[in-house]
C-alpha positions in Angstrom: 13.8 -34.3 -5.5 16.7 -34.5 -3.8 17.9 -30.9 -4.7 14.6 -29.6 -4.2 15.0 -30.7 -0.4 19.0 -29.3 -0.3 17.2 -25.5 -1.7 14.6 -26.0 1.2 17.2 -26.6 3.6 19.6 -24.4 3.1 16.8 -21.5 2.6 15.6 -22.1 5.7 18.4 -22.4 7.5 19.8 -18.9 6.1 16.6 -17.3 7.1 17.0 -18.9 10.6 20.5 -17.2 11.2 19.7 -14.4 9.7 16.5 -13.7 12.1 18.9 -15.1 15.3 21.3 -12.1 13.8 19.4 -9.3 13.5 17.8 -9.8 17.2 21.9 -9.8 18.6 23.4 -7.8 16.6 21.7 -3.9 16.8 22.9 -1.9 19.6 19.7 -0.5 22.0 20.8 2.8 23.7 18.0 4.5 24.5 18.5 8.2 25.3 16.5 11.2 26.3 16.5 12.7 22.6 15.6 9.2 20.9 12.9 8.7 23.6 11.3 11.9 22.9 8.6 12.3 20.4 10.5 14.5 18.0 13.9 13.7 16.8 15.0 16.6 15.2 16.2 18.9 18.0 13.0 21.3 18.0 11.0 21.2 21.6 7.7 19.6 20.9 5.0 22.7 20.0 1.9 20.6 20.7 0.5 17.3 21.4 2.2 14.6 18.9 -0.9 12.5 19.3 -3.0 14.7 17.2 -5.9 12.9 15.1 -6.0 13.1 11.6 -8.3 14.0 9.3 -10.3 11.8 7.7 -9.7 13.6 4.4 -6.3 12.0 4.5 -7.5 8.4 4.7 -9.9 9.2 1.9 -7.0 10.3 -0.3 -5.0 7.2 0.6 -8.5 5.2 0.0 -8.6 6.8 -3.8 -4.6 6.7 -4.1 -5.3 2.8 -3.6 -8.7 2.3 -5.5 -7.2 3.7 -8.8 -4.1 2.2 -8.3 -5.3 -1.1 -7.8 -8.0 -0.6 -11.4 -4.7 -0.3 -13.2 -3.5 -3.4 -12.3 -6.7 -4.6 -13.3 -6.7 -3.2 -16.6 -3.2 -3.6 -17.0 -3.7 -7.2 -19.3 -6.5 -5.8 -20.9 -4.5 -5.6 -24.5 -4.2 -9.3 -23.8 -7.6 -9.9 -23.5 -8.2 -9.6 -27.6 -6.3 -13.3 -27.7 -9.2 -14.5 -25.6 -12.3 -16.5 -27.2 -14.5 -14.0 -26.4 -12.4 -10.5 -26.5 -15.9 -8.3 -26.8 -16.7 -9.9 -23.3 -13.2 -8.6 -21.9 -13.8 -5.3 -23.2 -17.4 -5.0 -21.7 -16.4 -6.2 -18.3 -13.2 -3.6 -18.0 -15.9 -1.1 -19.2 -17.9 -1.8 -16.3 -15.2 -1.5 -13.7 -14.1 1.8 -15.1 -17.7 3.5 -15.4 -18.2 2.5 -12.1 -14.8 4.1 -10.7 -15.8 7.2 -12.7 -19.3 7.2 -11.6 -17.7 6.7 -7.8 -15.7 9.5 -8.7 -18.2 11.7 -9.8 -20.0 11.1 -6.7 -17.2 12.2 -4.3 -16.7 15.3 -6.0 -20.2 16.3 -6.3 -20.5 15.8 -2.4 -17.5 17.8 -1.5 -15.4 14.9 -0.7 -12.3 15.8 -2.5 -12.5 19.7 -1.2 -9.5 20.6 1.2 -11.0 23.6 2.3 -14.3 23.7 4.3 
């Protein structure tokens, strides 16, 4: 116990200075250029506070959703050392055929089209 409570202490006292560091330590100069919207020299064109599509976010939303059924399925060879390994099987079946049903449905209603 005692070593448990020397870990604690010592973590949170590391974390502590290191937070009281980082607020003294970086140097703020602000400038014109690093003020400015764009950074790399050019003279802004247009508005830098353009919206964005929503095409994007629906990208990033199908990025995310298949990424996330991976991790999902990911343990699914694992799942044959369960007591019940048809019952694994039939449940990561459903989650896929409704991704791909999901899926289906996106790109039948133009979703997934970049050009209009």
């Amino acid at each position: 116990m005692n070593l448990v409570i020397t870990i604690i202490t010592i973590a949170i006292a590391l974390s502590t200075l290191l937070a009281i560091v980082s607020f003294w330590l970086p140097l703020m100069s602000p400038d014109h250029e690093k003020l400015s919207p764009y950074e790399c020299g050019f003279d802004p064109v247009g508005s830098a506070r353009l919206p964005f599509s929503l095409r994007f976010f629906l990208v990033a939303i199908l990025f995310l959703l298949f990424d996330l059924e991976i991790a999902l399925l990911l343990p699914l060879p694992w799942g044959n050392q369960l007591e019940a390994p048809l019952l694994t099987f039939s449940w990561a079946s459903l989650v896929l055929i409704l991704l791909t049903l999901g899926l289906i449905y996106e790109w039948l209603q133009g979703g997934l089209e970049w050009a209009e």
